[in-house]
C-alpha positions as CSV (number, residue, x, y, z in Angstrom):
1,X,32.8,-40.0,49.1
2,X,34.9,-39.0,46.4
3,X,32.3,-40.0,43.9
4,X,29.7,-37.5,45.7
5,X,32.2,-34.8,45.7
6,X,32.7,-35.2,41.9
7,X,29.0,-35.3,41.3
8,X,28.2,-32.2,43.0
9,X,30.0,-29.8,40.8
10,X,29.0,-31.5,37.9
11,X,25.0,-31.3,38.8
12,X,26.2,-27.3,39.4
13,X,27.6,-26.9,36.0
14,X,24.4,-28.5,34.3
15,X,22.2,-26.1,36.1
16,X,24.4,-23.3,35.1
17,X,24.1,-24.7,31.6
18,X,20.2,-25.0,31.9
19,X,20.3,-21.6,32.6
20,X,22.0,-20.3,29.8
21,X,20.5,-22.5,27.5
22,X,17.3,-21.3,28.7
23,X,18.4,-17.7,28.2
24,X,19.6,-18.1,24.9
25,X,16.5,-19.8,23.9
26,X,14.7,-16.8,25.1
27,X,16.6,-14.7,23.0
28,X,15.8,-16.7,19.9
29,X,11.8,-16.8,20.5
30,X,12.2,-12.7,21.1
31,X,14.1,-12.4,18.1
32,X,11.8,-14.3,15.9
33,X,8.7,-12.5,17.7
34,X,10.2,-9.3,16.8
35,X,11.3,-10.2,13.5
36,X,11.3,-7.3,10.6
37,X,7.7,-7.2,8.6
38,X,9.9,-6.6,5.7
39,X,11.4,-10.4,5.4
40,X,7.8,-11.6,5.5
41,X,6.7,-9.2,2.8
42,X,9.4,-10.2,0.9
43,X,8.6,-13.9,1.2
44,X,5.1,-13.1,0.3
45,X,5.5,-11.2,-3.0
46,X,8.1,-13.8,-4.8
47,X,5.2,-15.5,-6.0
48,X,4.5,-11.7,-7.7
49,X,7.8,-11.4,-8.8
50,X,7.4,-14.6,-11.0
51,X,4.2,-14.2,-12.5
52,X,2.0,-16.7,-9.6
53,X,-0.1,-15.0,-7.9
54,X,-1.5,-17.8,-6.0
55,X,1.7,-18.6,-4.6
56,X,1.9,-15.3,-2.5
57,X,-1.9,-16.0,-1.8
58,X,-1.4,-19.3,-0.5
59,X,1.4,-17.8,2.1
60,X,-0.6,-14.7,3.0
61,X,-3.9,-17.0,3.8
62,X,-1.9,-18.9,6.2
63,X,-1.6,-15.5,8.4
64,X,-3.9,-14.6,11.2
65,X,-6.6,-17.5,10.9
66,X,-9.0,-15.0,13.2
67,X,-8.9,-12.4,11.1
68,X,-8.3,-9.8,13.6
69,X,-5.1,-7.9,12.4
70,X,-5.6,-5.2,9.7
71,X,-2.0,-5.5,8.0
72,X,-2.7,-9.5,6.8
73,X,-6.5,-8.3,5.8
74,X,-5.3,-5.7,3.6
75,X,-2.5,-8.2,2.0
76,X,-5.1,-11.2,1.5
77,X,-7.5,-8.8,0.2
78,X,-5.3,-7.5,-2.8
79,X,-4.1,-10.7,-3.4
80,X,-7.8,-12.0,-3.7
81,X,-8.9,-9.7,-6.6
82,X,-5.0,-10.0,-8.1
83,X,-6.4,-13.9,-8.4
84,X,-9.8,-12.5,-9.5
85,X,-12.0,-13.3,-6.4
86,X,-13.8,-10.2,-6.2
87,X,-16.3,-11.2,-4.0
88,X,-13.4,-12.8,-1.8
89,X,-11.2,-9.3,-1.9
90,X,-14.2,-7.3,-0.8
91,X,-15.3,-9.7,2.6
92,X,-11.6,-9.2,4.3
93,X,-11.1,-5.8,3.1
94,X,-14.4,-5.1,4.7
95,X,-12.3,-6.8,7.6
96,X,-9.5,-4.6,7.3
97,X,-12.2,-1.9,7.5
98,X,-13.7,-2.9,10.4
99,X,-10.2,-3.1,12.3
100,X,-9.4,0.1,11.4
101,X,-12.6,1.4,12.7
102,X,-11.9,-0.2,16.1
103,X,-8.4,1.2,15.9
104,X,-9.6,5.0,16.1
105,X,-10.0,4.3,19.9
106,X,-6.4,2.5,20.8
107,X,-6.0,1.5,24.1
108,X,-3.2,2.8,26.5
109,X,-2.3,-0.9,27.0
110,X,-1.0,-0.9,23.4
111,X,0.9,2.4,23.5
112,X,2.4,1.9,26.5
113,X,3.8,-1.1,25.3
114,X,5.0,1.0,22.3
115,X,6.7,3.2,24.0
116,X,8.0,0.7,26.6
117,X,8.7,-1.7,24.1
118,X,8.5,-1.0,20.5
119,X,6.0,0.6,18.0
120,X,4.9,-2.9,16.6
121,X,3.1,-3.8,19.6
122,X,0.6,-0.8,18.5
123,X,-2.1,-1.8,16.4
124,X,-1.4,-1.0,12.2
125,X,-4.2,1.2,11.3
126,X,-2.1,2.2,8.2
127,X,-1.2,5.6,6.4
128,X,-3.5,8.1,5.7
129,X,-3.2,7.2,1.6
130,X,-3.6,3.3,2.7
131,X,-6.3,3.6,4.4
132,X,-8.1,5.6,1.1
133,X,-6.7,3.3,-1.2
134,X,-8.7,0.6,0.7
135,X,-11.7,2.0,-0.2
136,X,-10.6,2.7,-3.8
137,X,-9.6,-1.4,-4.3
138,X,-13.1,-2.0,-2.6
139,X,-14.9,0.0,-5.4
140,X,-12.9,-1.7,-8.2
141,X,-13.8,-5.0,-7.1
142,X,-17.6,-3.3,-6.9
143,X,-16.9,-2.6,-10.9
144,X,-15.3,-5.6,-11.7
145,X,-18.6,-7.8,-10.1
146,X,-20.6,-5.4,-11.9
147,X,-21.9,-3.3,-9.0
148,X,-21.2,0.3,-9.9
149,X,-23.7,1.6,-6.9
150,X,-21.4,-0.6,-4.7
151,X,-18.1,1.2,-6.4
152,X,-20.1,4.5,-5.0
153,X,-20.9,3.9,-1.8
154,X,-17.2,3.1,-1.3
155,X,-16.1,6.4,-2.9
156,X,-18.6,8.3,-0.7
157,X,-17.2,6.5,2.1
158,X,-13.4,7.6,1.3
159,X,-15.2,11.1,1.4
160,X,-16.5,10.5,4.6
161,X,-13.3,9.6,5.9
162,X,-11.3,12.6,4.4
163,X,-13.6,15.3,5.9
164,X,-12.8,12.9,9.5
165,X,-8.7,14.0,9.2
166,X,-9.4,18.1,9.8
167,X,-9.8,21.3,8.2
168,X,-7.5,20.4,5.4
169,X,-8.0,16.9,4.9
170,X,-5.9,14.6,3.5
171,X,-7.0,14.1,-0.3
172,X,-6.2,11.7,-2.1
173,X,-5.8,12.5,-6.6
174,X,-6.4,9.0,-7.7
175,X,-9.2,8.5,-5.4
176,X,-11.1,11.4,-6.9
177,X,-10.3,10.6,-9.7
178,X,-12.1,7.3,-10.1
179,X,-15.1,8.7,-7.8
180,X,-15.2,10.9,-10.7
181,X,-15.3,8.2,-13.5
182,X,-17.9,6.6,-11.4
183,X,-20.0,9.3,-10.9
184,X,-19.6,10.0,-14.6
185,X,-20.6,6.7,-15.5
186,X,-23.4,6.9,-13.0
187,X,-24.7,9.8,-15.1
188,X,-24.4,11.8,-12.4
189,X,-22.1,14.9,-14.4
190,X,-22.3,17.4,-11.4
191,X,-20.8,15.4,-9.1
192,X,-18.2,14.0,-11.1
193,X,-17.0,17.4,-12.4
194,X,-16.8,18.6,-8.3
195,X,-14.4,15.1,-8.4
196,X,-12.7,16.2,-11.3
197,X,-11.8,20.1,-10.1
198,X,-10.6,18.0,-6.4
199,X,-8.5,15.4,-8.3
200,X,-6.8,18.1,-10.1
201,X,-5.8,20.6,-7.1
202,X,-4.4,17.9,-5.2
203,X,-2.4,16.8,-8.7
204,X,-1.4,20.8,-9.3
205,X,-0.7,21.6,-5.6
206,X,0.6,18.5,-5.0
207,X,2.4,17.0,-8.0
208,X,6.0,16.0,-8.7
209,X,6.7,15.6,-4.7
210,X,3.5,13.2,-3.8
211,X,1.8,12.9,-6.3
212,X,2.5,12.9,-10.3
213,X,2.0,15.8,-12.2
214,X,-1.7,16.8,-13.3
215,X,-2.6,13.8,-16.3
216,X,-3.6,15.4,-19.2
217,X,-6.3,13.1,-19.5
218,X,-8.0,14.2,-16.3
219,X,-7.6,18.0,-17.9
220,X,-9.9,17.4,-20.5
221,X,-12.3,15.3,-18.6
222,X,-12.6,18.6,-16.7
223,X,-13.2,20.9,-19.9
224,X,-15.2,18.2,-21.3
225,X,-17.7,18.4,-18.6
226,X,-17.5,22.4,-17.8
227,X,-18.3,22.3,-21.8
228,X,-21.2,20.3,-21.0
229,X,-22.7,22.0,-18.6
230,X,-22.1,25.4,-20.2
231,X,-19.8,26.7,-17.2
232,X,-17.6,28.9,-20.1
233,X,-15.6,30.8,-18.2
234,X,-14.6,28.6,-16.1
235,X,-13.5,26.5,-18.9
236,X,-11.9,29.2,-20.6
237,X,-9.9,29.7,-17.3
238,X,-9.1,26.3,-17.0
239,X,-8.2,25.8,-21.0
240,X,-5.8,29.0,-20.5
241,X,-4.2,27.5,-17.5
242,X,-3.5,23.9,-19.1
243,X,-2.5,25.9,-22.1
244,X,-4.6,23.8,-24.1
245,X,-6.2,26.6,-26.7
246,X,-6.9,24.4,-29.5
247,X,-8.5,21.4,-27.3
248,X,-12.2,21.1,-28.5
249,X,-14.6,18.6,-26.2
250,X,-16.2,15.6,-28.2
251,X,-19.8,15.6,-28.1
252,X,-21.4,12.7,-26.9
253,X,-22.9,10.2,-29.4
254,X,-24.9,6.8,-29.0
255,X,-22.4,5.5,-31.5
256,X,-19.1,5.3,-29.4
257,X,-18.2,4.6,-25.9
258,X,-15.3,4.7,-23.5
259,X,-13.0,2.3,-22.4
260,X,-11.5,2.9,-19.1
261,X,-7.9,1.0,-19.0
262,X,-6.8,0.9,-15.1
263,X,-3.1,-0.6,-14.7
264,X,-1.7,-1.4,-11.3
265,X,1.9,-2.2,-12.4
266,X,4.9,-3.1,-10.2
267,X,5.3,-3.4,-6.4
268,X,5.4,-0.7,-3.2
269,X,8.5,-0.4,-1.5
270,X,9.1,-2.5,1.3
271,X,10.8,-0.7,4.9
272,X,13.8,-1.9,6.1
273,X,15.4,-0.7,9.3
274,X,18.3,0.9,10.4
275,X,19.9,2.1,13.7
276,X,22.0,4.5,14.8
277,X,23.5,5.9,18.4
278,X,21.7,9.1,20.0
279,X,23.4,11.3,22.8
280,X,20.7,11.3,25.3
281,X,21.2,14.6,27.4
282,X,19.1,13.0,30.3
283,X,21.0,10.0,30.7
284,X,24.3,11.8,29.3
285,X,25.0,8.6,27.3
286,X,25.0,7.2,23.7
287,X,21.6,5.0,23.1
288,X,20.7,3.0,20.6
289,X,18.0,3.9,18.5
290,X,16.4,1.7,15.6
291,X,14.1,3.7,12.6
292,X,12.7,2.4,9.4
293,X,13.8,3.0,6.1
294,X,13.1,2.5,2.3
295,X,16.7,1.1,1.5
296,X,16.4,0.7,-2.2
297,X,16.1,2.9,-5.0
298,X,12.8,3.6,-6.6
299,X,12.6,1.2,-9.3
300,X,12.1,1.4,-13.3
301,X,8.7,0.5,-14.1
302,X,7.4,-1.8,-17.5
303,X,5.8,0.4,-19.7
304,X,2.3,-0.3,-20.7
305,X,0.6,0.6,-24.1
306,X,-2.6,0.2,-25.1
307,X,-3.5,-1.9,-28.5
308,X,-7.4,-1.3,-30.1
309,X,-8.0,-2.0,-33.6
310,X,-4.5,-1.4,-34.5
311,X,-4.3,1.8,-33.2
312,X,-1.7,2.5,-29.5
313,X,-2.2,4.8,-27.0
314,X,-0.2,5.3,-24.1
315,X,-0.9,5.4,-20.4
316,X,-0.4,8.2,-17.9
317,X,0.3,7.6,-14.3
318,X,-2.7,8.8,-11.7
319,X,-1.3,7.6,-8.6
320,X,2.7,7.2,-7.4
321,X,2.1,5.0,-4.2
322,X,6.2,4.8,-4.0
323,X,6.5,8.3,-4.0
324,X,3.2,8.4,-1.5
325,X,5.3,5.8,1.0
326,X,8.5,8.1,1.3
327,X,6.4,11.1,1.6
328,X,4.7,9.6,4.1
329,X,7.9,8.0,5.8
330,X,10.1,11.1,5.3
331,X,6.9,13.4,7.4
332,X,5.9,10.7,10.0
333,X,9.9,10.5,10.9
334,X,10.5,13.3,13.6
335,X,7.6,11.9,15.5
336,X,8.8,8.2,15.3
337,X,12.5,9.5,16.5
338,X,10.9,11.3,19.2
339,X,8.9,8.3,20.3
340,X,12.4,5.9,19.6
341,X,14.7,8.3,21.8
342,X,12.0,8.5,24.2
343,X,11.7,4.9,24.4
344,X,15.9,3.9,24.2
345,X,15.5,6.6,27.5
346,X,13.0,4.2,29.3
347,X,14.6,0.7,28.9
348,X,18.3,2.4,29.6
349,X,16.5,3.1,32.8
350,X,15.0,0.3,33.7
351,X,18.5,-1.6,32.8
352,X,20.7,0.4,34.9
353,X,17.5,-0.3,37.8
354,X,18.3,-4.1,37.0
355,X,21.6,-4.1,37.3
356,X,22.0,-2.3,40.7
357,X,19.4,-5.5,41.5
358,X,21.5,-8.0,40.2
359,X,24.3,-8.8,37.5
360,X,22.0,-11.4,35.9
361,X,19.0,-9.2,36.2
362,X,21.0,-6.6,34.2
363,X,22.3,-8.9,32.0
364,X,19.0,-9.8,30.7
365,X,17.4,-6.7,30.4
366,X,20.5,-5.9,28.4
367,X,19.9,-8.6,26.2
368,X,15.9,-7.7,26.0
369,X,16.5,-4.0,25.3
370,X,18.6,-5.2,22.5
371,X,16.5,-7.3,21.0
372,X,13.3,-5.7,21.7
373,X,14.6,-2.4,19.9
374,X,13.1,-2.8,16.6
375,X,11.7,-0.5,14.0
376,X,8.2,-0.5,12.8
377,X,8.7,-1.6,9.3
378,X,4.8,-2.5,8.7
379,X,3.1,-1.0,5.3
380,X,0.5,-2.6,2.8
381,X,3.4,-4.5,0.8
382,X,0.5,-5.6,-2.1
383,X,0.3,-2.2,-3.5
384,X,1.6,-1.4,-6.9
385,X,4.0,0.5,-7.2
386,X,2.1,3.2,-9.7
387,X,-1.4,3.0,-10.6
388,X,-1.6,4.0,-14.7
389,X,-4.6,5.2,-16.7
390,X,-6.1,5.7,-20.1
391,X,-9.8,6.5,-21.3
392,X,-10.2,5.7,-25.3
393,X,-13.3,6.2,-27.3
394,X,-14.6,3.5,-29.1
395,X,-17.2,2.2,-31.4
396,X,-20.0,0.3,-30.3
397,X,-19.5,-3.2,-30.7
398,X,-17.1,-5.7,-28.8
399,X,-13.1,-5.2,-29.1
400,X,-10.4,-6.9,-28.6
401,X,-8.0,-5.0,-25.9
402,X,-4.3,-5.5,-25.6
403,X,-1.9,-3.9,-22.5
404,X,1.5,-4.3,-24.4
405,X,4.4,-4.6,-21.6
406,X,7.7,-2.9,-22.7
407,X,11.2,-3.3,-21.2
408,X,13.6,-0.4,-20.7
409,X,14.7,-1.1,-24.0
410,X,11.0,-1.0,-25.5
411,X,10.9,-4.7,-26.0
412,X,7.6,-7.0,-25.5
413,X,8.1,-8.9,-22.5
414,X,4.2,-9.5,-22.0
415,X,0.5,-9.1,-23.5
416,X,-2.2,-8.9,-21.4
417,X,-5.2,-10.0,-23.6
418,X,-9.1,-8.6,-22.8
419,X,-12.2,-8.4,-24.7
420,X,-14.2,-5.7,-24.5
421,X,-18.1,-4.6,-25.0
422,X,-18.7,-1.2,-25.8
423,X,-21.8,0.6,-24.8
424,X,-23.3,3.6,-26.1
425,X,-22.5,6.2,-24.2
426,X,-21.3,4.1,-21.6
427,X,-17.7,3.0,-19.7
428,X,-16.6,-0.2,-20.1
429,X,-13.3,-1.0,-17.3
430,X,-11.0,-3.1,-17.6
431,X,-8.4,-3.2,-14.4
432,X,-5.3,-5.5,-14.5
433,X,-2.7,-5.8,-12.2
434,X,1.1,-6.8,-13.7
435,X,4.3,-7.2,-11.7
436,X,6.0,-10.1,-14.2
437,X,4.9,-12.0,-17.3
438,X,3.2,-15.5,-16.0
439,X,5.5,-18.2,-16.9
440,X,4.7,-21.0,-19.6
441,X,4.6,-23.8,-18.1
442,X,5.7,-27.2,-20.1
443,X,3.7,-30.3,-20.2
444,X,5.4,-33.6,-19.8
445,X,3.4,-36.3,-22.0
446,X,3.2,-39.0,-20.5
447,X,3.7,-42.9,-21.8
């Protein structure tokens, strides 16, 4: 008899342990389930970082094997053409596309659970400027295969899709600017010159806050194609306004060409999050509210020049996607506080519901509103950090075509070596993409 008494509280206390065991099990899986997007960017771009690319591609194929979420499309997409499959980059960005599509129509499933839960359980769709880019990496990979009509379509799509966001839409600079060079190198002058005026009011009304300011290359693009077409006092405006009075166009000539040097150098900023107490007037008590942030400092790019036939040129930034990301952050975040408070309101509620239910009913929902309150810190973690570019006339003829890497200190840390065939009359591209010089590897000789 004493033996069964002994037993009994013993079998209790194992339960009690299950129990707790159980719970904090629970806790882990929610934890890991609603783990930052940031710590798996960051895991994904080391292979960047050190110059081997397919390392980060081998870890972003291994996500979403049903290719069904728009965030690991856009990744595996960028890291396909970083590792020169083209053809590759295009099929899952057309993915990525197609998601997005679909997204236009979200469900009230997903934001309920957003606002019930967090914002991650909504579908990523991405920023206005994301989604453009998209169609702007699509179009290089059409030029890189060769397929300039490809490139087009694309562009005329990104069109589509800015005249879809309202009155004002948002433009994009860089994006008009290469529908421009495409259109140019189409032959089609009219419509690259009505790229060229968009590019540059985006760059002039938008500069210095989103965007850089106006590159002077894109300035005389625009004379050298109101020169063309005759369209003098509009040029004479423009050439008072860029305060370029001694500029003079080059006349076209089946002798020379034009190389078109696109650089995508450095990383995007990855979000973090943060979280801070709000007084709630409704529930007259402190909640917990968690927002995303760009902790780090914008970062010192490597500066590129260019090297042809022993002459340098140096590049000009057309698109500042780090600036782009905290512009974007820094607008988007009075509506994702509202939506945060909104939601701390919500699960406060249904956790002081719990607890007049039971103290282990409260306890958990403590525990899940805890854990559950995590900041959205999703964003196309592939992109460069600045997109850089330079047209050069050439000769006819094939060149050889070096993008010297500089440190901070203007030493050579990296060459990236291309040849070149120059057509007449024609654009020849060559788009790289540089976050750190590829390591030499040793060989070991074996006995």
């Amino acid at each position: 008899m004493l033996i069964d008494q002994t037993i009994v509280p013993n079998k209790n206390i194992c339960q009690k342990l299950c129990v707790r065991a159980g719970l904090v099990l629970s806790v882990c899986l929610l934890l890991q389930a609603c783990a930052s997007y940031g710590s798996h960017a960051t895991t994904m771009r080391d292979g960047l970082l050190q110059g081997r690319p397919e390392l980060s591609l081998a870890i972003a194929e291994l996500e979403d094997p049903d290719q069904t979420e728009v965030l690991s499309s856009l990744d595996k997409g960028m890291l396909r053409r970083i590792n020169n499959d083209y053809v590759g980059s295009n099929q899952i960005f057309e993915v990525a596309k197609q998601e997005i599509e679909k997204l236009y129509g979200v469900s009230i499933t997903e934001n309920l659970a957003a606002v019930t839960i967090n914002e991650t359980l909504r579908g990523y769709e991405g920023d206005y400027y994301e989604q453009l880019l998209l169609h702007a990496y699509m179009a290089m990979n059409y030029i890189q295969l060769g397929q300039v009509d490809g490139a087009r379509v694309e562009m005329l799509q990104a069109n589509v899709k800015m005249m879809e966001w309202g009155d004002e839409p948002e433009e994009d600079a860089f994006s008009r600017y290469l529908e421009g060079l495409i259109f140019e190198h189409l032959g089609e002058q009219d419509s690259a010159l009505i790229s060229y005026r968009k590019a540059y009011i985006v760059y002039k009304e938008k500069g210095g806050e989103q965007y850089p300011v106006a590159p002077l290359g894109l300035k005389k693009d625009l004379l050298r194609l109101l020169a063309a077409q005759r369209l003098w006092g509009e040029y004479k405006s423009y050439k008072k306004e860029f305060n370029m009075a001694k500029y003079k166009p080059v006349k076209t000539s089946k002798k020379f060409g034009e190389l078109v040097v696109i650089l995508n150098n450095g990383l995007a900023p990855i979000k973090s999050e943060t979280a801070i107490p709000i007084f709630s007037t409704e529930v007259q008590q402190n909640l917990r509210v968690a927002f995303p942030i760009y902790r780090q400092a914008k970062k010192r790019l490597y500066t590129p020049k260019i090297s042809v036939n022993s002459k340098r040129y140096s590049m000009e930034t057309v698109e500042d996607i780090d600036a782009l990301a905290r512009y974007s952050l820094a607008q988007a975040m009075p509506g994702i506080m509202l939506r945060a408070t909104a939601r701390a309101i919500v699960k406060y509620n249904a956790q002081h519901s719990a607890q007049e239910s039971s103290a282990l009913a409260g306890f958990l929902m403590t525990i899940t509103n805890l854990v559950t309150e995590r900041a959205d810190t999703r964003s196309w973690a592939t992109l460069p950090q600045a997109i850089e570019l330079k047209r050069i006339r050439l000769p006819v003829g094939e060149h050889e075509v070096q993008i010297q890497m500089h440190n901070a200190t203007g030493q050579l840390v990296d060459v990236i070596h291309e040849n070149v065939v120059i057509k007449p009359r024609q654009s020849s591209f060559v788009i790289k993409h540089w976050n750190a010089p590829v390591p030499k590897l040793t060989q070991v000789a074996t006995q």
